[in-house]
C-alpha positions in Angstrom: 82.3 80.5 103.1 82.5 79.9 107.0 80.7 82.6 109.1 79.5 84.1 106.1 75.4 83.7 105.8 73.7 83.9 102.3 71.8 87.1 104.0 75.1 88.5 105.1 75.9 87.9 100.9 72.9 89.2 100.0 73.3 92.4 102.5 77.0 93.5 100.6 75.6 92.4 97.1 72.7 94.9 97.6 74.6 98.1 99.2 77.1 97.5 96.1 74.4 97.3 93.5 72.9 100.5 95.1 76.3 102.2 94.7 75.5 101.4 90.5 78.5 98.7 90.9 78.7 94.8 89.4 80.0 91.9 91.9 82.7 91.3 89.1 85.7 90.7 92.3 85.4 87.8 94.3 84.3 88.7 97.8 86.4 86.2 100.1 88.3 88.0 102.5 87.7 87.9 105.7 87.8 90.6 108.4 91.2 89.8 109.6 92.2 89.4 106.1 91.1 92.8 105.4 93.3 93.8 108.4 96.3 91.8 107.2 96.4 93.8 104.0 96.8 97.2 105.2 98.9 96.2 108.6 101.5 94.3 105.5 101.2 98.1 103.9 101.8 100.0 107.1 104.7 97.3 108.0 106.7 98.3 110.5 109.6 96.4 109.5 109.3 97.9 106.3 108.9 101.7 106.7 109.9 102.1 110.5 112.9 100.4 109.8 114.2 101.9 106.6 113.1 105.6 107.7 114.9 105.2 111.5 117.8 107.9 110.3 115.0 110.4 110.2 114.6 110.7 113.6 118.4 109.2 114.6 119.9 112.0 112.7 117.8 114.0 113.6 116.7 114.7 117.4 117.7 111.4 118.7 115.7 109.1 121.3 113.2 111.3 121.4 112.2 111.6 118.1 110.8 108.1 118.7 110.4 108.1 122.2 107.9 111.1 121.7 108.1 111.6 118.4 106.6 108.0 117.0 103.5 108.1 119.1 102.2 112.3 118.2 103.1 111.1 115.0 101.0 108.0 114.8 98.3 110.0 116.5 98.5 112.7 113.2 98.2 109.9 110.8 95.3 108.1 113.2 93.1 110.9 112.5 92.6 110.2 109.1 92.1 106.3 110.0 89.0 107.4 112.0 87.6 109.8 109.2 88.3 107.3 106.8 86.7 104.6 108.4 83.3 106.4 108.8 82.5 107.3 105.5 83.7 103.2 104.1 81.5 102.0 106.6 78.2 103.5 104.7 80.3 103.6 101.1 82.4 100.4 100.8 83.8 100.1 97.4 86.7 99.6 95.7 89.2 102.7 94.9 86.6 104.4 97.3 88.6 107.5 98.1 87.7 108.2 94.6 84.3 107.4 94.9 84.2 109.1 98.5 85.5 112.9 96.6 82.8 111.9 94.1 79.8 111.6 95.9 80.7 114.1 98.9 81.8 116.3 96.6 81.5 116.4 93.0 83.1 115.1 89.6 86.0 117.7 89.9 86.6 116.5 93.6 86.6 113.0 92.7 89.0 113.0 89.6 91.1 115.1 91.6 91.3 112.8 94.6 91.6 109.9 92.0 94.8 111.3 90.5 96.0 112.2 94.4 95.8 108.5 95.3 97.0 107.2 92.5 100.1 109.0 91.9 100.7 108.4 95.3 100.4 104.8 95.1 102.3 103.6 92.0 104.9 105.9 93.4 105.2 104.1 96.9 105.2 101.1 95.3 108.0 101.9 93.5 109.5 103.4 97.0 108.8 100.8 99.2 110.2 98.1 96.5 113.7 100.4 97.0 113.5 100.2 99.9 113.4 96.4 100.2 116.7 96.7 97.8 118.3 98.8 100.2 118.0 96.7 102.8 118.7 93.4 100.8 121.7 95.5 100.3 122.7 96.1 103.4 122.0 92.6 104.8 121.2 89.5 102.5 123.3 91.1 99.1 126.9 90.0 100.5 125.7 86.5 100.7 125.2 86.4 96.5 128.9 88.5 96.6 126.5 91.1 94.5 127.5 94.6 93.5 125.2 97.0 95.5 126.9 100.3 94.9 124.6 102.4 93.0 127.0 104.9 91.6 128.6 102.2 89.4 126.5 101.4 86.6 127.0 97.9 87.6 125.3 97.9 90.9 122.7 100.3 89.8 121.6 98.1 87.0 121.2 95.5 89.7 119.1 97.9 91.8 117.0 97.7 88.9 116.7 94.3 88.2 116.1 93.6 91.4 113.3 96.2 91.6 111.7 95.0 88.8 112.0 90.8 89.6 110.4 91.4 92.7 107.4 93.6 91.2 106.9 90.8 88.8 106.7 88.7 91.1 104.2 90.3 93.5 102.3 91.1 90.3 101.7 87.9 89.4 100.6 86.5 92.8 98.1 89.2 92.4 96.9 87.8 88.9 96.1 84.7 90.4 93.4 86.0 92.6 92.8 87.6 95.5 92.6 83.6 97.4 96.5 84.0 97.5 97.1 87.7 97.9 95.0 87.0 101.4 97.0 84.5 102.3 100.3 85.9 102.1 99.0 88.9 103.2 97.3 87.2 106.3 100.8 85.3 107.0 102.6 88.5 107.1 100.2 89.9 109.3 101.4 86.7 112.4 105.0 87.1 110.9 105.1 91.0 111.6 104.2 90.4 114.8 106.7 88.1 115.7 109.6 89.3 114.3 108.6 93.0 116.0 108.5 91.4 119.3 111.6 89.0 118.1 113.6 92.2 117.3 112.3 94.1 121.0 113.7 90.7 122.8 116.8 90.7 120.7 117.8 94.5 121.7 116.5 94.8 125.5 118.9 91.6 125.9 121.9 92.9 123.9 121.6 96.6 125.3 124.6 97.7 127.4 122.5 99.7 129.7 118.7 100.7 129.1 119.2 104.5 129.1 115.3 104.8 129.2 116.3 108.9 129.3 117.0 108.5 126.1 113.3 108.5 125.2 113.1 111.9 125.9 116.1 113.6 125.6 116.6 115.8 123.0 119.7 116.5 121.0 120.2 118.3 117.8 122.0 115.7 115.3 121.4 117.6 112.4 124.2 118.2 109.8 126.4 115.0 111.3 127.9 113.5 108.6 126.6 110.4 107.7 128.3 108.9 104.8 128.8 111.4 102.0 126.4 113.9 103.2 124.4 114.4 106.5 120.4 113.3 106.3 119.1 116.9 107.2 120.9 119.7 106.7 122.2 121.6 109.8 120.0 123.3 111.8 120.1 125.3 114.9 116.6 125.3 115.7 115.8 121.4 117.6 112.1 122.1 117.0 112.4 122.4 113.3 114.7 119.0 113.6 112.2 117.2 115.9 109.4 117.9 113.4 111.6 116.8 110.6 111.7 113.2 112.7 107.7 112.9 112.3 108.4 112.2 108.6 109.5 108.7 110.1 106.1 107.9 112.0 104.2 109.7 109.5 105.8 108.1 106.4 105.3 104.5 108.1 101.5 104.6 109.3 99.9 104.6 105.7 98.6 102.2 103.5 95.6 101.7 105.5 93.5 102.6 102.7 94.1 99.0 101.1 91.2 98.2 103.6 89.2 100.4 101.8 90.4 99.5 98.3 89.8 95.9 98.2 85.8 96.4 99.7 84.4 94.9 96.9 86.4 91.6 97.8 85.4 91.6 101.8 82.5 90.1 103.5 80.6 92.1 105.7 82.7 95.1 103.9 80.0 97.7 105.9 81.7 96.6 108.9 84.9 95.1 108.3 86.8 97.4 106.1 86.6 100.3 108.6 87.6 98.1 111.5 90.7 97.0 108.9 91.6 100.4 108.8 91.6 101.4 112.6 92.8 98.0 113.6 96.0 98.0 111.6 96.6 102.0 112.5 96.4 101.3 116.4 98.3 97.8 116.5 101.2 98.8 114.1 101.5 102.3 116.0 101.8 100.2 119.3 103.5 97.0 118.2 105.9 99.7 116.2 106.7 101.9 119.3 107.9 99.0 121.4 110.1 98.0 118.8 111.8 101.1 118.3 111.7 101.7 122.2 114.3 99.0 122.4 116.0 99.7 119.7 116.8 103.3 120.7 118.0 101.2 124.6 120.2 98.9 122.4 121.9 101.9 120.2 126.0 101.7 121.7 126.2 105.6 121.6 123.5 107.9 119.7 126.3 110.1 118.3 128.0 106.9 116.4 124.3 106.2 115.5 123.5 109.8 114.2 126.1 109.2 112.1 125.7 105.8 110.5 122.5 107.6 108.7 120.4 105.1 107.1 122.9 102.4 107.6 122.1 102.7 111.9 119.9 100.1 111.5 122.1 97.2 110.4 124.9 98.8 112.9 122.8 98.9 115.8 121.9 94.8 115.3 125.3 94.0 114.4 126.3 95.4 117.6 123.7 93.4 120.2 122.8 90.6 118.4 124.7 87.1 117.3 125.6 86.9 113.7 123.1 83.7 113.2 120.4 85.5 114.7 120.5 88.6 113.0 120.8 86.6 109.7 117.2 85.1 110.7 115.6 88.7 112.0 117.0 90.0 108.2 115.5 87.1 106.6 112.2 87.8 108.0 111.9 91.7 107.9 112.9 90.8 104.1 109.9 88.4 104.0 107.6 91.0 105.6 108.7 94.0 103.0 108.9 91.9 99.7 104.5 91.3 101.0 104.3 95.0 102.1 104.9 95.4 98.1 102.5 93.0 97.4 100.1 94.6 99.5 100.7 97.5 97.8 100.1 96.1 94.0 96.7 95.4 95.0 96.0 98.7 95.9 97.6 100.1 93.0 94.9 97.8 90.8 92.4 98.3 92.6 92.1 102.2 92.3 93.3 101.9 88.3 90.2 99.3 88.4 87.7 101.4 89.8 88.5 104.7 88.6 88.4 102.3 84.6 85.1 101.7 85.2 83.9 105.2 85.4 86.2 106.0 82.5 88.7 108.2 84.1 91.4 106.1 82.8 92.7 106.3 79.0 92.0 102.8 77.7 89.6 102.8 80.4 87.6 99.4 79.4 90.7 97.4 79.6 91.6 98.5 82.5 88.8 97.6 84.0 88.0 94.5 82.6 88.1 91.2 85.2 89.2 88.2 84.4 86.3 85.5 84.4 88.5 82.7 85.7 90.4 84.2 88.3 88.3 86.7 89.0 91.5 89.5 89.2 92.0 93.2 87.7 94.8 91.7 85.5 95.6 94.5 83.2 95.0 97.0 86.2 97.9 94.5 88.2 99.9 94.4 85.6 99.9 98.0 84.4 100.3 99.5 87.9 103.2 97.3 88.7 105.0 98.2 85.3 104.5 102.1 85.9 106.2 102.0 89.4 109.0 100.2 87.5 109.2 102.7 85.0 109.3 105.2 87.5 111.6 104.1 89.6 114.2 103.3 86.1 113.6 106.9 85.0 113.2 109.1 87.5 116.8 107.7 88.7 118.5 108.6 85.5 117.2 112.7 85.8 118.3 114.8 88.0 116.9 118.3 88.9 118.6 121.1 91.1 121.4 119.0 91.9 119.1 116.1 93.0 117.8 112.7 92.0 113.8 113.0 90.7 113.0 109.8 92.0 113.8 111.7 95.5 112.4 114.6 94.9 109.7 112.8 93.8 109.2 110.3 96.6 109.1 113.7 98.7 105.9 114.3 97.0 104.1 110.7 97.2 102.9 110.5 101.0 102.0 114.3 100.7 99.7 113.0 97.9 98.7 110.0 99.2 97.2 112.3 102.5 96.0 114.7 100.1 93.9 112.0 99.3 92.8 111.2 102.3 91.9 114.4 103.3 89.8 115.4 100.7 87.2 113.0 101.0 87.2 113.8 104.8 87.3 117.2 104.6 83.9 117.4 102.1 82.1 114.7 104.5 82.5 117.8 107.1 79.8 119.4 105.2 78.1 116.7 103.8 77.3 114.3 106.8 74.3 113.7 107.7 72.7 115.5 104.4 71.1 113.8 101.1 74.7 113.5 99.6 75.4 111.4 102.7 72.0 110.6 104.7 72.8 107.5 106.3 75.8 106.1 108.1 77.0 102.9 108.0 77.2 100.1 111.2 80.9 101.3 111.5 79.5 104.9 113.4 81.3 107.3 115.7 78.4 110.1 115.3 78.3 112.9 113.6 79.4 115.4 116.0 82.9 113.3 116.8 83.2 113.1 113.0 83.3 116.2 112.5 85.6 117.1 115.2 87.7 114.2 113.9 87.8 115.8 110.1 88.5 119.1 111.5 91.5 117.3 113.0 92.3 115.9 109.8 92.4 119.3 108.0 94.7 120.5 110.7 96.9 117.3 110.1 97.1 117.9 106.3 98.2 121.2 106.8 101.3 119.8 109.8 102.2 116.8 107.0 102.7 119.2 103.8 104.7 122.2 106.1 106.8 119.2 107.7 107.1 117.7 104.2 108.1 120.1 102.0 111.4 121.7 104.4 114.8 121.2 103.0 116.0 118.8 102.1 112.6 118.1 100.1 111.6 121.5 99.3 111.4 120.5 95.5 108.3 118.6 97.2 106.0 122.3 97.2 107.0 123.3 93.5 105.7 119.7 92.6 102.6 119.8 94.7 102.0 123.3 93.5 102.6 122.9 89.7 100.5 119.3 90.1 97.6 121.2 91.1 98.0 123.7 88.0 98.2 121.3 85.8 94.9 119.1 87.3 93.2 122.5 86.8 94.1 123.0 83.3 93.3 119.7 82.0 89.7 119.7 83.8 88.8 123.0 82.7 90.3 121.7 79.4 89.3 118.2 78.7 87.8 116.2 81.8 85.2 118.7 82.3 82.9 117.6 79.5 84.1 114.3 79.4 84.6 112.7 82.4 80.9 111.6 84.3 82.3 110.7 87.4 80.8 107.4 89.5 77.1 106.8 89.1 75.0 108.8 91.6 70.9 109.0 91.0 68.7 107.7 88.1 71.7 106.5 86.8 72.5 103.6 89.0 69.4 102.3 88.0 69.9 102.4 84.8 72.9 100.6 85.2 71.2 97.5 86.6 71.0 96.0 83.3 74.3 96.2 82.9 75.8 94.7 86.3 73.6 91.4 85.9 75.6 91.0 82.5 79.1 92.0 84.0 78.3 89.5 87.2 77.3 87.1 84.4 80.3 87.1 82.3 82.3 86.4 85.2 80.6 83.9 86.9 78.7 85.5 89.6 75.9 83.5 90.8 
């Protein structure tokens, strides 16, 4: 591979070996690759354009015009943390592996269960997502029933769900080779439909009300369709915090970086420049996108009550019918890969927590295929669960609401959980025998610590913002998840479950990764 030295090889075959782990993925994507895969997750067409009503119906322009960059800056924080401890520990599913060895077996399995939740259920979210807004853009063209109150159009909700998960599930069973390539193409084509979509709404804008950007005004309660987005409030701090969930709720993912290590080169140094790369240029590349889209909005009280329809009314408004028709084509392209992206997360964390058994049918979920070199029953497994998920938890409904909502509350509150964690126990740990050397990737231990502090604090704004009405089914989730981890370690995975190799035993698993590199090819 170009720029890639057989010591360089040698260097990231080692520190994996010394982590008690086989070469059994294919290690060929490149720095920017690595980057490409968690700035298609982030994708600011994707989340910061499906989430805008949060903050339009909310406390207007400057939810974003303030709002977007504090809340970029809460969801940095764990970026840096993370990035430090992948540097010295790059492996796949490694916030599992992080909790593990920074904490212990409990910490681990609990982080494990965090992440993974949290990402089967975003892949489910985000692949709604991209319905909705086929729906509301690209559906009429087919002269396709969209209304998901009629059984007719949710069944295509469904369908269409579920075609497109296939579909990025078996890109990802053909290797990682193609997975990086898409992912890499999104990367460019993010860029320039962001800037496309700036262009298009600082030229159609009436007027560039740059006040906007920091005015505040209390939308709550509008109606927007058959009910408002939040419920009315009187207090515009309560509201503006409420409009972080858009920032916060975009700016995530990054941990694919971390989760496909095992298949970077120079992982000690890439994957944590992946993660803080994709954090900074999506938060910056996102803001002046929705900079000029708040300038082009016609009048923010008709836009606080279009709800999560303002999007498509805003472009409607400022840009030509042919060109809009090409920016929707293109954020489409960009979401349908930030699912993709997302299915090789998904595999990679049911991969590596398999292979240290924390998994029911643990060795087939971990198995590789020799040929192409891909986590196929992992893909394939993860992408059916978000399916499911999405097909049942639409049919329940619980107080009143739907449980995929309630539950969707939940999944970026788990996803940080996950994040934290790891962070949070590297406080303590750094720079002791659980975690005595740092990796090339090294901001020093006093600024990490400051950094994880940071990141504690951040947990703690995320779950009060994200459990308020209306998600405040999100807590009695959280809360009763917690109880129920507890009672099934203290149960069952106490005495069962051994956790990652740490010690005498990834020597004694040497034998075993020269066989598992062997049966898949690995010279």
């Amino acid at each position: 591979m170009t720029g890639y030295t057989e010591t360089e090889k040698a260097q990231d075959l080692h520190l994996l070996h010394s982590m008690g782990y086989a070469q059994e993925l294919e290690r060929r994507m490149s720095s920017f690759s690595n980057f490409a895969i968690s700035f298609s997750i982030i994708c600011i067409l994707s989340g910061g354009i499906n989430s805008l009503a949060q903050a339009t119906s909310g406390a207007g322009g400057a939810a974003i015009g303030i709002g977007w960059p504090l809340g970029c800056l809460i969801s940095g924080v764990f970026a840096l943390g993370m990035a430090q401890i992948s540097s010295a520990y790059p492996t796949a599913g490694g916030l599992y592996h992080w909790g593990s060895i920074l904490g212990n077996r409990f910490t681990g399995w609990l982080t494990a269960w965090f992440n993974l939740i949290g990402l089967v259920t975003v892949l489910g979210a985000i692949n709604v997502g991209t319905w909705g807004f086929f729906a509301g853009s690209l559906a009429s063209w087919f002269g396709m029933n969209v209304d998901t109150t009629t059984a007719g159009g949710f069944a295509n909700q469904i369908l269409f769900v579920a075609g497109i998960t296939v579909i990025q599930a078996a890109i990802n069973h053909f290797g990682i080779k193609l997975t990086a390539k898409l992912t890499d193409l999104s990367g460019y084509l993010i860029f320039i439909t962001a800037i496309a979509l700036t262009v298009v709404c600082l030229a159609g804008a009436k007027s560039w009300e740059f006040s906007r950007l920091w005015t505040f005004t209390n939308y709550s309660g509008t109606p927007a369709g058959d009910a408002p987005v939040w419920p009315q409030s009187s207090d515009l701090w309560y509201v503006f915090a409420l409009g972080l969930l858009l920032p916060i709720y975009t700016i995530t993912g990054y941990d694919a970086s971390a989760h496909t290590s095992e298949e970077t080169i120079k992982a000690s140094e890439s994957v944590p420049k992946g993660m803080v790369s994709s954090v900074w240029w999506a938060s910056l590349f996102g803001y002046i996108m929705l900079v000029a889209f708040v300038l082009a909005i016609p009048d923010m009280q008709e836009a606080s009550a279009q709800g999560w329809n303002v999007f498509f009314w805003t472009i409607d408004s400022v840009a030509a019918p042919a060109v809009a028709k090409l920016l929707y084509i293109a954020v489409f392209i960009a979401q349908f890969i930030c699912g993709l992206a997302t299915v090789t997360s998904v595999s990679r964390m049911i991969f590596a927590f398999s292979r240290d058994g924390g998994l029911p049918f643990s060795r087939a979920l971990a198995s590789v295929s020799p040929r192409l070199r891909s986590p196929a029953t992992a893909i394939w497994v993860g992408s059916i669960a978000s399916v499911l998920f999405v097909w049942g938890a639409s049919l329940v409904t619980i107080g009143g609401a739907s449980a995929y909502t309630i539950v969707v509350s939940c999944t970026v509150i788990f996803l940080f959980l996950s994040f934290c964690i790891p962070i949070a126990l590297g406080i303590k740990a750094i720079g002791t025998s659980k975690w005595p050397a740092m990796g090339p990737w090294n901001m020093g231990i006093g600024a990490y610590k400051l950094v994880g502090c940071l990141a504690i604090l951040a947990m703690a704004a995320i779950f009060i913002i994200g459990v308020q009405p209306p998600n405040q089914w999100a807590l009695y989730i959280t809360v009763g998840f917690l109880v129920l981890t507890a009672a099934i370690w203290l149960l069952f995975e106490q005495r069962r479950f051994k956790g990652p190799p740490i010690g005498e035993e990834v020597a004694r698993r040497q034998a075993e990764i020269a066989a598992a590199e062997q049966a898949v090819g690995e010279a």
